[in-house]
N, C-alpha and C positions, 0 to 999 in steps of 0.2 A: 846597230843602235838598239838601245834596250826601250820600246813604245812603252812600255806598261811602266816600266821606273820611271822613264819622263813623267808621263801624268802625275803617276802617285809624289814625284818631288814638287812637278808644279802645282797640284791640289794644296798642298801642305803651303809652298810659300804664300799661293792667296789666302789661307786662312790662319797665319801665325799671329795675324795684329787679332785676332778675337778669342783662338783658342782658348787659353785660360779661361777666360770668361765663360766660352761653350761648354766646355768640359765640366764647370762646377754646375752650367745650366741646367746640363741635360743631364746630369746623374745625380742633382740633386744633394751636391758638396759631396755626395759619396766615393768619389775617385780620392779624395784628402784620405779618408780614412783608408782606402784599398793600398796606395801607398805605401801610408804608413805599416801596416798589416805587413807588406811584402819586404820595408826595410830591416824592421824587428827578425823577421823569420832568417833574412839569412846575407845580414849587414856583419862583415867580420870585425876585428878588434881596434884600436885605434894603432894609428901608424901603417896601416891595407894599403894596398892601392887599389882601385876600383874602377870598374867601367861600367860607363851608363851608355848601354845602345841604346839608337834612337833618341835620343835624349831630350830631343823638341825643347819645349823652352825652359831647360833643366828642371821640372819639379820634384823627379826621385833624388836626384843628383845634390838638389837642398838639402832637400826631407833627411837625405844621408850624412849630409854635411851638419845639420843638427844634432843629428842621431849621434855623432861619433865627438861632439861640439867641437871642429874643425880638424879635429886631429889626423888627417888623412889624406891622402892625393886620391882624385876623384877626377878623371878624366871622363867628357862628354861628346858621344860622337853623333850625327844628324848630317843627312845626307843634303837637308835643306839649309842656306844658308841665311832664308827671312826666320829661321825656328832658331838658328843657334842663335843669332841677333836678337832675337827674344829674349833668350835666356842668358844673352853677354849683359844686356841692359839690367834685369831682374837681379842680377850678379852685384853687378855694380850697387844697385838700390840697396841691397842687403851688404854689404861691404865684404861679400865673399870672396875670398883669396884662393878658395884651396880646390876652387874648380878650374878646370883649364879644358876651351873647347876646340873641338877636331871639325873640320869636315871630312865627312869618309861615308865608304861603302860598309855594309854589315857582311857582305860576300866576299869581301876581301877589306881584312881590317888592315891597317898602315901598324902594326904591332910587333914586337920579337915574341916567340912562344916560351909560353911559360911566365908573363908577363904582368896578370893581376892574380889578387886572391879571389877575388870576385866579381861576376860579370852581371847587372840587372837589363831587363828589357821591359817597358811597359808598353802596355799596347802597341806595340811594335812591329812585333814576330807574323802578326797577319796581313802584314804590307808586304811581308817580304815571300814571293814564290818559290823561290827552293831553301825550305826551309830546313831539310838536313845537311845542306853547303852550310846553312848560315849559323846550324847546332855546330856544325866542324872547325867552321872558324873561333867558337866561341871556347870549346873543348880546346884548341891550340892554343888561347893567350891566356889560358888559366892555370896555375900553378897546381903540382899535383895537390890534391885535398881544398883546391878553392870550388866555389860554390857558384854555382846559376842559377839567378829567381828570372823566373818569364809574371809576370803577370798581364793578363788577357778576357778582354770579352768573349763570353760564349753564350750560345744558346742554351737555355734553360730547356730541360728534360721534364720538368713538373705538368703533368697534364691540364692543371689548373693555369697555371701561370704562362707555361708557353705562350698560348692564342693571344693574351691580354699582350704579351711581349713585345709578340710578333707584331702586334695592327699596331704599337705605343711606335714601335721601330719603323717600322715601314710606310707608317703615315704619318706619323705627329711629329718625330724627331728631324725627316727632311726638312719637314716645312719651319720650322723653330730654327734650326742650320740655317739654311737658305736668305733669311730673311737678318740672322744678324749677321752672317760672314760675307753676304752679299754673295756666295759662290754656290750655284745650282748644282754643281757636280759633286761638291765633297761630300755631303752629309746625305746623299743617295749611295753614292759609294761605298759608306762607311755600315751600311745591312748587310748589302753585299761579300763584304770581306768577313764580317762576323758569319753570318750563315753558312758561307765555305769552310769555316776554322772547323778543323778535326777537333771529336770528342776529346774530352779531355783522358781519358785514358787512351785512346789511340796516341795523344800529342804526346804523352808521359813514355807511351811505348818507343816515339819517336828518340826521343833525349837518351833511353836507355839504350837502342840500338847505334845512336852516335859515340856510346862508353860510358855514360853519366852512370852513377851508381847513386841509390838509395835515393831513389826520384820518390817523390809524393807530391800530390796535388791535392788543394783545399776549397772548396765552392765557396763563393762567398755571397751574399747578399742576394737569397734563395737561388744561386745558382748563375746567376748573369756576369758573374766575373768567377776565373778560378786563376790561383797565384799556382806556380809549378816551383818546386826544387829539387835541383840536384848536385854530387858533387863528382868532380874530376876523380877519377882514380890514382 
């Protein structure tokens, strides 16, 4: 039995009814635009097919279904089953057709290889610990020439900015967590997983040593978020 994926799936189900809400709280509506930013860079044509790991309570998985104005099969996968409930409901609200949701592992995806043209992950990829398994699975259901965006929290590198980051993260954001999701574990957790995530050029190095070609990564929002691409050879 995998301890550390229980937790992290049962953290996610207690906190799916507030997510939205927390995620626009504490970034200050700036995950909306980080989104979108990662759809533009590397959303392919209409008529794609596309996979959303981790896809919580769809909101790339919209944002893409916008982006393309339905033209496209968008499959969504989430290991939690209160996160995809999330996003079946929000589905529903917006009379989205063209999402269709899985439950599944990121380490073993339920897919034929060679299967989408493109694969997204938003804040995702730091939940998960073996993270060159979960680049190999990604690199398998992706069509030669289709594309992978990661996008991801990081720590800020800024000498200025770091310390303010760090004390904003590691003291204010649990306790603002805690208090709307009712859950004391998640939003301690969630420094935690950031602080471990590999620099962004190590994580770039990683994608390229799984096969990805002509990776780039772009900092965003002085540095606290950076979106990754690459494509399948």
């Amino acid at each position: 039995m995998n301890k550390e994926l229980d937790f992290v799936k049962g953290m996610f189900d207690k906190i799916a009814h507030r997510y939205d809400f927390l995620n626009r709280l504490l970034s200050l509506r700036q995950d909306v635009m980080w989104r979108n930013q990662m759809v533009r860079a590397a959303a392919p044509g209409p008529e794609s097919r596309i996979l959303d790991v981790a896809c919580g309570t769809c909101d790339v998985a919209l944002a893409l279904s916008r982006h393309l104005t339905g033209r496209t099969r968008i499959t969504g996968l989430d290991f939690s089953y209160a996160m995809l409930d999330a996003g079946k409901k929000k589905c529903a609200a917006q009379s989205n057709q063209s999402i269709c949701l899985v439950n599944g592992d990121a380490l073993a995806l339920p897919f034929l290889p060679e299967t989408f043209d493109a694969v997204f992950i938003a804040f995702g990829i730091r939940n998960i610990m073996n993270r060159p398994r979960a680049l190999s699975e990604f690199y398998k259901v992706l069509k030669p020439g289709g594309k992978l965006a990661v996008l991801e929290l990081i720590t800020p590198q800024n000498p200025f900015l770091k310390p303010i980051y760090l004390s904003y993260f590691k003291k204010v954001l649990p306790l603002i967590g805690a208090f709307f999701s009712k859950d004391n574990n998640a939003y301690y957790y969630l420094p935690e997983s950031v602080l471990k995530f590999p620099a962004p050029d190590a994580f770039a190095g990683m994608m390229s040593e799984t096969g990805f070609s002509r990776v780039r990564f772009k900092p965003m929002s002085f540095g606290i978020v950076t979106l990754f691409v690459g494509t399948r050879q």
